[in-house]
C-alpha positions as a Python dict, from the first residue, in 0.01 Angstrom:
ca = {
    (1, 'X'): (0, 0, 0),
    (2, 'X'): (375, -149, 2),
    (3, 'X'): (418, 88, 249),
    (4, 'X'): (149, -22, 491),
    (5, 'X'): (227, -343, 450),
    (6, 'X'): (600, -280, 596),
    (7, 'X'): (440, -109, 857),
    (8, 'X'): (243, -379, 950),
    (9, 'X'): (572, -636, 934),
    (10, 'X'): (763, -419, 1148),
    (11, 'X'): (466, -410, 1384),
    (12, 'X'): (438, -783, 1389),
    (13, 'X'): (802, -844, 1457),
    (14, 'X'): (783, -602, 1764),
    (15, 'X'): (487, -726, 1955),
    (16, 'X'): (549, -1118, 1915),
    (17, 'X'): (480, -1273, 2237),
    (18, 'X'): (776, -1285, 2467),
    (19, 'X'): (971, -1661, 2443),
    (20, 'X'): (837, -1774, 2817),
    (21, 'X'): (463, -1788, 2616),
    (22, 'X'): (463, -2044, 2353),
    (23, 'X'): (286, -1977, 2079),
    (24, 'X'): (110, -2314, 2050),
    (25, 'X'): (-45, -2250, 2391),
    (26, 'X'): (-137, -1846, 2259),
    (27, 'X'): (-348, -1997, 1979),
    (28, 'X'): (-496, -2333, 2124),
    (29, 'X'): (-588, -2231, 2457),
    (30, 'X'): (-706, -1872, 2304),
    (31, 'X'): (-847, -1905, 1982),
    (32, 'X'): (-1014, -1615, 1982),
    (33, 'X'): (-710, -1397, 1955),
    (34, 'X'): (-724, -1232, 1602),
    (35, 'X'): (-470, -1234, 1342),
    (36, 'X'): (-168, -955, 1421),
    (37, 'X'): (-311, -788, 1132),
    (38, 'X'): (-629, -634, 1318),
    (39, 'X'): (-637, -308, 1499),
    (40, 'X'): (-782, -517, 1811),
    (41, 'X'): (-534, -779, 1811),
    (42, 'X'): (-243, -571, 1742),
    (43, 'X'): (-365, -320, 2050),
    (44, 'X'): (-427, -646, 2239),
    (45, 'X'): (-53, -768, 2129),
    (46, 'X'): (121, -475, 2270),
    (47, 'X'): (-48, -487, 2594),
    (48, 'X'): (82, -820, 2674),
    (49, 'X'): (412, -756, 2524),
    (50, 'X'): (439, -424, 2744),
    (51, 'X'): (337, -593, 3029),
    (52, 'X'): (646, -891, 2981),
    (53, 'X'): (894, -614, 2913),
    (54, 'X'): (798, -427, 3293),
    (55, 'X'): (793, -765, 3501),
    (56, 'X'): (1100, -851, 3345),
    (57, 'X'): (1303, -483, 3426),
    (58, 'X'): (1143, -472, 3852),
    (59, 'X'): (1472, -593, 3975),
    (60, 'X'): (1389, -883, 4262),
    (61, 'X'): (1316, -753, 4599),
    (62, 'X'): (1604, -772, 4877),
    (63, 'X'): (1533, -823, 5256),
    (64, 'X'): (1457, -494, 5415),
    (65, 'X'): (1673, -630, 5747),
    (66, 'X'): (1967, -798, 5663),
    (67, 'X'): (2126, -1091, 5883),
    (68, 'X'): (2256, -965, 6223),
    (69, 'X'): (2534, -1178, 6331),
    (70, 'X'): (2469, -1384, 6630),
    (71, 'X'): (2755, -1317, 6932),
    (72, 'X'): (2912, -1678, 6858),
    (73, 'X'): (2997, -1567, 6466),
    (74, 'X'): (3123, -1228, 6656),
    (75, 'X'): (3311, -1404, 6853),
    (76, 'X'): (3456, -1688, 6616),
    (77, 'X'): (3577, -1384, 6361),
    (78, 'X'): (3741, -1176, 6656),
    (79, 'X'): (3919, -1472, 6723),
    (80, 'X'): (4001, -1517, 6379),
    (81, 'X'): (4119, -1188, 6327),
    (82, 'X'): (4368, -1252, 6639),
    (83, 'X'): (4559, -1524, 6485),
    (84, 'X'): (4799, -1330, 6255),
    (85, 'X'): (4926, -1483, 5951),
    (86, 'X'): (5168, -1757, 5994),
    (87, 'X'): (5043, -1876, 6303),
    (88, 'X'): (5207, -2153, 6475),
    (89, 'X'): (5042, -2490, 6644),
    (90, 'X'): (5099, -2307, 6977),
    (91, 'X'): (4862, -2019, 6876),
    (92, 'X'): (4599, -2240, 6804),
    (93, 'X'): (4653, -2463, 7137),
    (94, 'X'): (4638, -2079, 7298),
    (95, 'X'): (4292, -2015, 7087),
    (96, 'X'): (4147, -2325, 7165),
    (97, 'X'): (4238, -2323, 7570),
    (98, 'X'): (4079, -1977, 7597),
    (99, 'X'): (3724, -2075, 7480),
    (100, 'X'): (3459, -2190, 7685),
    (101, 'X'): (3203, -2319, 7457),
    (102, 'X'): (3339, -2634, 7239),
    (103, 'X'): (3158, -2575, 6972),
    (104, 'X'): (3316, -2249, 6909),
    (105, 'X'): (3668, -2425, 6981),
    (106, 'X'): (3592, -2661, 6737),
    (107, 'X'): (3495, -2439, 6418),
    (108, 'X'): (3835, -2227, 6540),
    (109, 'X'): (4006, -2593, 6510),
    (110, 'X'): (3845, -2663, 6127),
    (111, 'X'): (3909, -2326, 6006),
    (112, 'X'): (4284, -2322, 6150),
    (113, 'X'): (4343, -2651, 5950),
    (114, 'X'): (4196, -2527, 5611),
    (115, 'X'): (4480, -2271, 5608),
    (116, 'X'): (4736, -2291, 5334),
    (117, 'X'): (5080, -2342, 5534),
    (118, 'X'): (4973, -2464, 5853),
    (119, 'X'): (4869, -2854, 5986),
    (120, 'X'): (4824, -2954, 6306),
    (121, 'X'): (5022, -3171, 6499),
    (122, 'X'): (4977, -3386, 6800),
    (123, 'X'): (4936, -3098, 7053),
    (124, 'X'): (4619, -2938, 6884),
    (125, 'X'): (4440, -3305, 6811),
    (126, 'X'): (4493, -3381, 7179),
    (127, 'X'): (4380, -3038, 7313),
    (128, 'X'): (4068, -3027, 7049),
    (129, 'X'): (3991, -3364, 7195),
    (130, 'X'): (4000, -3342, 7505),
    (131, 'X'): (3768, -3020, 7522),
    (132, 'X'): (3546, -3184, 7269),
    (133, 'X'): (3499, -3519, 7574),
    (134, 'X'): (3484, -3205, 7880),
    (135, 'X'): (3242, -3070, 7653),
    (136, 'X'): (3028, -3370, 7590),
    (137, 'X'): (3091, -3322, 7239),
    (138, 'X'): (3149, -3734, 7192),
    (139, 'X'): (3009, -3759, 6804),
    (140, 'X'): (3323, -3446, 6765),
    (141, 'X'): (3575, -3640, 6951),
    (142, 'X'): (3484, -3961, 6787),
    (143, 'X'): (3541, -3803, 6476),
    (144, 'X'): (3876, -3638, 6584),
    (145, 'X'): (3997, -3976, 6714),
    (146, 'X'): (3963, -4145, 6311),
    (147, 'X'): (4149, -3868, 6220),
    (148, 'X'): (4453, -3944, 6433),
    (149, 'X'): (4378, -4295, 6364),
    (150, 'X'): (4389, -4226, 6000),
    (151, 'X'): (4720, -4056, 5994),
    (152, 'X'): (4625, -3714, 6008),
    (153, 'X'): (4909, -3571, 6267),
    (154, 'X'): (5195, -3765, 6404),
    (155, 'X'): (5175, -3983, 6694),
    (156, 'X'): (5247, -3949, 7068),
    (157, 'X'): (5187, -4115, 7390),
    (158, 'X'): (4947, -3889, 7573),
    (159, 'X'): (4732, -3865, 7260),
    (160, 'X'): (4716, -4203, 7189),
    (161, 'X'): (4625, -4279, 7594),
    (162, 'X'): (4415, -4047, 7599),
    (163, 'X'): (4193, -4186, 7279),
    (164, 'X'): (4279, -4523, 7443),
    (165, 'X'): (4110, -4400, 7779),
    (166, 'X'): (3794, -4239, 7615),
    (167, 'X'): (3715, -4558, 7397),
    (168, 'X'): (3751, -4784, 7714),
    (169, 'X'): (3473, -4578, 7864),
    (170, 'X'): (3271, -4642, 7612),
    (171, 'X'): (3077, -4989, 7530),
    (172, 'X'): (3080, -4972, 7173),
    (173, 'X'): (3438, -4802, 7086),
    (174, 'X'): (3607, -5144, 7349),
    (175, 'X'): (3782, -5281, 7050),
    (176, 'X'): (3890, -4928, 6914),
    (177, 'X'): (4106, -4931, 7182),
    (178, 'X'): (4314, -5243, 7126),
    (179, 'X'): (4343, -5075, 6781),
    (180, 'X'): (4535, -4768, 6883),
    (181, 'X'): (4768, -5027, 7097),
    (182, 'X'): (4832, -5223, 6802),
    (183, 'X'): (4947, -4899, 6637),
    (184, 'X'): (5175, -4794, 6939),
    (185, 'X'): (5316, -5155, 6964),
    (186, 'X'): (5427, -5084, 6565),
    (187, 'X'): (5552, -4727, 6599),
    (188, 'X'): (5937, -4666, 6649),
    (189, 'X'): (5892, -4371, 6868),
    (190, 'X'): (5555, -4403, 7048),
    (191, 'X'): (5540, -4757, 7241),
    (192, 'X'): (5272, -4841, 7493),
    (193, 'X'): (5361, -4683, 7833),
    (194, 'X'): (5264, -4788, 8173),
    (195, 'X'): (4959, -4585, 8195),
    (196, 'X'): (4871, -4781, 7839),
    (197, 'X'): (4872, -5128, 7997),
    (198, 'X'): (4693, -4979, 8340),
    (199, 'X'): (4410, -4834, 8079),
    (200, 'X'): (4368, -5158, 7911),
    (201, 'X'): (4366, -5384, 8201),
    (202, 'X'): (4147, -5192, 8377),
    (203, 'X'): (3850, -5202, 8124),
    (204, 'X'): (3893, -5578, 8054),
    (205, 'X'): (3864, -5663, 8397),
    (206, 'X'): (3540, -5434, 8454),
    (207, 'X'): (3398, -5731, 8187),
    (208, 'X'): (3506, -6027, 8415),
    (209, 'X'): (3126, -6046, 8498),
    (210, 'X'): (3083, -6445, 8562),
    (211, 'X'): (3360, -6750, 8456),
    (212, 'X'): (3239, -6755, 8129),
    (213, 'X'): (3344, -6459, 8048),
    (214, 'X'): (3647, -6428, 8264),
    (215, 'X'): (3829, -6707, 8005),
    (216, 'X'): (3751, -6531, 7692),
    (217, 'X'): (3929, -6228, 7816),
    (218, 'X'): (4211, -6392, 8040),
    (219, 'X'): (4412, -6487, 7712),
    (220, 'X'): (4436, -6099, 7673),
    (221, 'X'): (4511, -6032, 7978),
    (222, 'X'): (4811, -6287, 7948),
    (223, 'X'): (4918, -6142, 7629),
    (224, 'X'): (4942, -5771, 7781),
    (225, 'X'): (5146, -5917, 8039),
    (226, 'X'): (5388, -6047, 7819),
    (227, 'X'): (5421, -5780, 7619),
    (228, 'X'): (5445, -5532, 7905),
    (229, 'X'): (5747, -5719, 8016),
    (230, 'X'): (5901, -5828, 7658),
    (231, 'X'): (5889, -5396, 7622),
    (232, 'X'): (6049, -5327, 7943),
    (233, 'X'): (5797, -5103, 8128),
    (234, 'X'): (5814, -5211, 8498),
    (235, 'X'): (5472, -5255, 8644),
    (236, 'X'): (5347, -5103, 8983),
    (237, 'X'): (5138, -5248, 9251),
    (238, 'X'): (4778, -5157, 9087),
    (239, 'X'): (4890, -5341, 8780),
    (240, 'X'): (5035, -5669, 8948),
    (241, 'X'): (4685, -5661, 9134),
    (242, 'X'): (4504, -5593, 8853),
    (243, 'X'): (4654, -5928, 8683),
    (244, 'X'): (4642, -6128, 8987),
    (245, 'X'): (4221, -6043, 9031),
    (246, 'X'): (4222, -6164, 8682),
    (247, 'X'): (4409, -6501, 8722),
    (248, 'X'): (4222, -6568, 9084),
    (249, 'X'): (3863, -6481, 8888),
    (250, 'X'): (3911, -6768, 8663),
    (251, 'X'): (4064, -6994, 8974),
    (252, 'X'): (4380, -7001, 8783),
    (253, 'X'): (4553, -6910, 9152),
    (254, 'X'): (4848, -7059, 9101),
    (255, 'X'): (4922, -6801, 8826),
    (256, 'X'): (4789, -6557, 9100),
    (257, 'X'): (5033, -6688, 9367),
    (258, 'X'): (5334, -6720, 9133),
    (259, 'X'): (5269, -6288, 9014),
    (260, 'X'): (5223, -6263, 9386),
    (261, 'X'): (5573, -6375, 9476),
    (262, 'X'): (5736, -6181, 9218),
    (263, 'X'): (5595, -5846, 9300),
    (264, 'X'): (5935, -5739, 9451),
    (265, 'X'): (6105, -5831, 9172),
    (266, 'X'): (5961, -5510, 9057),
    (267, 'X'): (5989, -5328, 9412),
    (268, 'X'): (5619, -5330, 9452),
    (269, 'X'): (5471, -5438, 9784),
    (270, 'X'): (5187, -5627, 9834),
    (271, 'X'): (4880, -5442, 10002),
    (272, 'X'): (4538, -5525, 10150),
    (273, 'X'): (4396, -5598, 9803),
    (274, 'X'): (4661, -5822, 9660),
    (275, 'X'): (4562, -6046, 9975),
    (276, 'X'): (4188, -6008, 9930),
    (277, 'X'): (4200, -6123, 9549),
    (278, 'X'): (4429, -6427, 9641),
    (279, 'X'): (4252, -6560, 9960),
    (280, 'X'): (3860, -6522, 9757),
    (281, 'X'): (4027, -6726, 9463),
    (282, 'X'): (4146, -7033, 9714),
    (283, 'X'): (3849, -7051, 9874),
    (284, 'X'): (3653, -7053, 9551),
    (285, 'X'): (3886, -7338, 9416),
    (286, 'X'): (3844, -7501, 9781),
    (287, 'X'): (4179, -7467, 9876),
    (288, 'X'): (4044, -7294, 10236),
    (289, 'X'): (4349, -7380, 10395),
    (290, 'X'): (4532, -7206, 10181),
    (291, 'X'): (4300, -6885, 10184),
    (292, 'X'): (4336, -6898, 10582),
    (293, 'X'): (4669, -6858, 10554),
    (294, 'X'): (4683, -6558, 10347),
    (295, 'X'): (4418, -6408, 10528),
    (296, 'X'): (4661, -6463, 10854),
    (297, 'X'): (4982, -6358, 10670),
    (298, 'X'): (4759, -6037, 10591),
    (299, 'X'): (4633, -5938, 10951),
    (300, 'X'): (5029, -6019, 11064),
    (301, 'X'): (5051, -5693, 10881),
    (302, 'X'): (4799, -5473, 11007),
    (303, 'X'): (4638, -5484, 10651),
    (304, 'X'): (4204, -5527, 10692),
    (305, 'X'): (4042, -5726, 10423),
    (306, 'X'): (3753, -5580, 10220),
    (307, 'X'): (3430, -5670, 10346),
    (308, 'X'): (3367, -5994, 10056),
    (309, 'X'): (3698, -6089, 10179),
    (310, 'X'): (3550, -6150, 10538),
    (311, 'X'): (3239, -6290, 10388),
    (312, 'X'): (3389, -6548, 10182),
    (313, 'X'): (3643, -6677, 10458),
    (314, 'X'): (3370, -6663, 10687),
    (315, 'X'): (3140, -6907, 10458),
    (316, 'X'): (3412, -7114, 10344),
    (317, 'X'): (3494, -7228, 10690),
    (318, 'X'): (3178, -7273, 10800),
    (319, 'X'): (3101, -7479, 10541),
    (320, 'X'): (3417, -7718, 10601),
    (321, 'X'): (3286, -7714, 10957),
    (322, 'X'): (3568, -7523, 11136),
    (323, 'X'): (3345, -7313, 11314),
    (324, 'X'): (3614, -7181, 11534),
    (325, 'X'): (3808, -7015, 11297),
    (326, 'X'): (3520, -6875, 11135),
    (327, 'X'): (3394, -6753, 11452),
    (328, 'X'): (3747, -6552, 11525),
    (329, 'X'): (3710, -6398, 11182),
    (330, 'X'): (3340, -6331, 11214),
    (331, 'X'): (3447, -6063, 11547),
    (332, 'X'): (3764, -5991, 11366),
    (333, 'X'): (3523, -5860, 11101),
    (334, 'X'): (3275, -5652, 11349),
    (335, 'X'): (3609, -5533, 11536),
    (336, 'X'): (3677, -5323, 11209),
    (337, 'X'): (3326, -5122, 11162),
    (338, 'X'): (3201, -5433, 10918),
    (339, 'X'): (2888, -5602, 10911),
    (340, 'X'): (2806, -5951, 10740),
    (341, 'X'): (2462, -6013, 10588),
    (342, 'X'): (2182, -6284, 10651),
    (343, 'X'): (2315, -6514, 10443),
    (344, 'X'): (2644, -6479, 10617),
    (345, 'X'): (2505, -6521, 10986),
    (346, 'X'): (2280, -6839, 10867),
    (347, 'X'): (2559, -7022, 10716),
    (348, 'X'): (2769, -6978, 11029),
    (349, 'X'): (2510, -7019, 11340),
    (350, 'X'): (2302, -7271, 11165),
    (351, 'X'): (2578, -7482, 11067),
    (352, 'X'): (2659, -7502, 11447),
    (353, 'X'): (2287, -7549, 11472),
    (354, 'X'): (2322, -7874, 11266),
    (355, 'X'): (2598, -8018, 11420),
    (356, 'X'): (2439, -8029, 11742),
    (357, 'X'): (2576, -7686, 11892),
    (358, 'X'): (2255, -7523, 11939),
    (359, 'X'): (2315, -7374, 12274),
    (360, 'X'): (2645, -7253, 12107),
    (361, 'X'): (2459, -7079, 11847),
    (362, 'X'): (2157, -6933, 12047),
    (363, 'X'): (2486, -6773, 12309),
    (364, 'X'): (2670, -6669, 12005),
    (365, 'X'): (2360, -6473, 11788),
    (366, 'X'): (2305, -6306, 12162),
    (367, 'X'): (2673, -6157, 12177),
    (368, 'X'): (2673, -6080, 11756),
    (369, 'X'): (2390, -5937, 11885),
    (370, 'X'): (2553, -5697, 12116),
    (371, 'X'): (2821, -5617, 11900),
    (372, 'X'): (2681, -5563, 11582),
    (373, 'X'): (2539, -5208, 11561),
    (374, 'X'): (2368, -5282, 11228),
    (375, 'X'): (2217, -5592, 11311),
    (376, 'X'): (1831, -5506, 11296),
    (377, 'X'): (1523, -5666, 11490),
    (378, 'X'): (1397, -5813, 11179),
    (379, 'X'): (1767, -5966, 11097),
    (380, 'X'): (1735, -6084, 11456),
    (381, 'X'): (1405, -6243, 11462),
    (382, 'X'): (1491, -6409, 11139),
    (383, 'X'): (1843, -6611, 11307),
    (384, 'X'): (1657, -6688, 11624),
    (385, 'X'): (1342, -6832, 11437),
    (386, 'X'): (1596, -7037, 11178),
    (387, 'X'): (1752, -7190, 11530),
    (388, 'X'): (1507, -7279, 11645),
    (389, 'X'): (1325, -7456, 11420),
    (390, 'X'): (1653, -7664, 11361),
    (391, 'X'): (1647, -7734, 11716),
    (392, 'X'): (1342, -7871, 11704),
    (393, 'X'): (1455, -8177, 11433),
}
């Protein structure tokens, strides 16, 4: 019997149900199950036990067709393998030039970096970023950018006016740009250059929409100035003109005049454009005269006015009733391939209209008539019926 008995222990202490099963749940949920001690529940033991001990030796199944690489890992791990140990910046501005999708040139650019050894310097940040903007990667370059801007390789010109010109293109990155001026203005070895202040001009005057606006951003257009000449870069003729629009769109034109009259200070000459701004700012401020005279000084030249130029003279005068001179500039206008609109023929041939010139203005809208190619039948019809209704008053 003591034998038996030890039988039965050792059988017990075999067959106990693996760990995964609690007990608790064996004998609440199955209360049936009879004591280890029965034949039945012993057999019945072993099965389950036997069962446990095959699930847990099948070894998990694997995937019967592993991962192919696609051609972009293919060709991201040739390149790898081509950059020998020790690689230099150069290599990687090499790598990065020779690939033709961005995305590829930018996981070449991450891995590169992780290296032990290596950083990258000014060259690779600029290349990276510039095929990143080409590439119409801008979330990549946006990210590249706060990493120059953070301090991650040292600082030069081209990159920094390059990340100036990409955040002046875009609306929401305007004041990122002033940032990366403040930082060249700091630097020892990497002040603004020229092509800095032309950037920066450029994308504050494409906000001069209305007056309003034009005064909020003519105090930095001022301070650029200043500091462009306080750090000695010498200004050309598309950045005088670019401060003199500013200073004649908020009808500050004696500003205008005085940057006008020292452009050769600088050895820059003043051109069709420099003209144009100046006389549309005069007339604006009502200083006609004054516009006139520019426009003359301009034609003495040979240099042809842009086409609001024309306009603008053209209304101003005929406003102020000088009719004749408007009239010269009208033809001058048509003699150089340029129309005027409705609004510019009205303002002209019914102001004759009013002061009693009627004949004058019927003789005149037949020879603009002549002359002007553009002029259609419905423009036409539109004059003669305005004249004539203001003959009839």
């Amino acid at each position: 019997m003591a034998f038996l008995a030890a039988s039965l222990r050792k059988s017990t202490r075999l067959c106990r149900p693996p760990l995964s099963i609690p007990l608790r749940f064996s004998l609440s949920v199955h209360p049936f199950l009879l004591p280890y001690s029965s034949s039945i529940g012993s057999g019945f033991h072993r099965c389950i036990c036997s069962d446990a001990n095959a699930e847990s030796l099948i070894p998990p199944p694997q995937s019967p067709n592993p991962k192919t690489p696609t051609p972009l890992q293919m060709q991201f791990e040739s390149w790898i393998h081509m950059l020998k140990p020790g690689f230099s910046p150069s290599d990687v501005v090499e790598a990065l030039r020779s690939q033709s999708d961005p995305d590829l040139a930018l996981d070449i650019f991450r891995w590169t970096g992780q290296q032990r050894g290596y950083r990258h310097n000014h060259v690779t940040y600029l290349v990276m970023i510039k095929i990143s903007i080409l590439g119409n990667r801008y979330r990549h370059a946006e990210t590249l950018i706060e990493e120059v801007i953070a301090g991650a390789c040292s600082a030069s010109v081209p990159l920094y006016n390059t990340i100036i010109r990409f955040c002046c293109g875009r609306k929401f990155l305007f004041n990122r740009a002033f940032d990366v001026y403040k930082k060249m203005v700091n630097s020892e070895d990497c002040k603004p250059s020229l092509e800095t202040y032309t950037l920066l001009l450029n994308s504050l005057l494409r906000r001069f929409n209305n007056l309003n606006v034009c005064y909020i951003y003519l105090h930095t257009v001022r301070s650029l100035t200043k500091q462009m000449k306080v750090s000695g870069v010498i200004p050309d003729t598309f950045v005088l003109n670019m401060i003199i629009k500013a200073y004649s769109k908020c009808l500050e034109v004696d500003e205008a005049i005085r940057v006008f009259r020292e452009m050769g200070l600088y050895g820059c000459q003043p051109n069709a454009y420099t003209y144009g701004y100046i006389a549309k700012g005069l007339c604006e401020k009502g200083r006609v005269s004054q516009g006139l005279g520019f426009y003359r000084e301009m034609r003495s030249k040979d240099l042809v006015p842009s086409s609001s130029t024309y306009i603008i003279l053209i209304c101003s005068l005929s406003l102020e009733r000088r009719f004749e001179d408007a009239t010269k500039i009208l033809f001058d206008m048509l003699g150089n391939s340029m129309s005027p609109d409705l609004l510019t023929y009205k303002t002209l041939l019914e102001g004759l209209c009013r002061e009693g010139k009627g004949i004058d203005a019927y003789e005149q809208l037949e020879e603009l008539r002549k002359k002007d190619a553009l002029m259609g039948e419905k423009t036409y019809k539109t004059l003669a019926k305005g004249l004539h209704f203001l003959s009839q008053e």
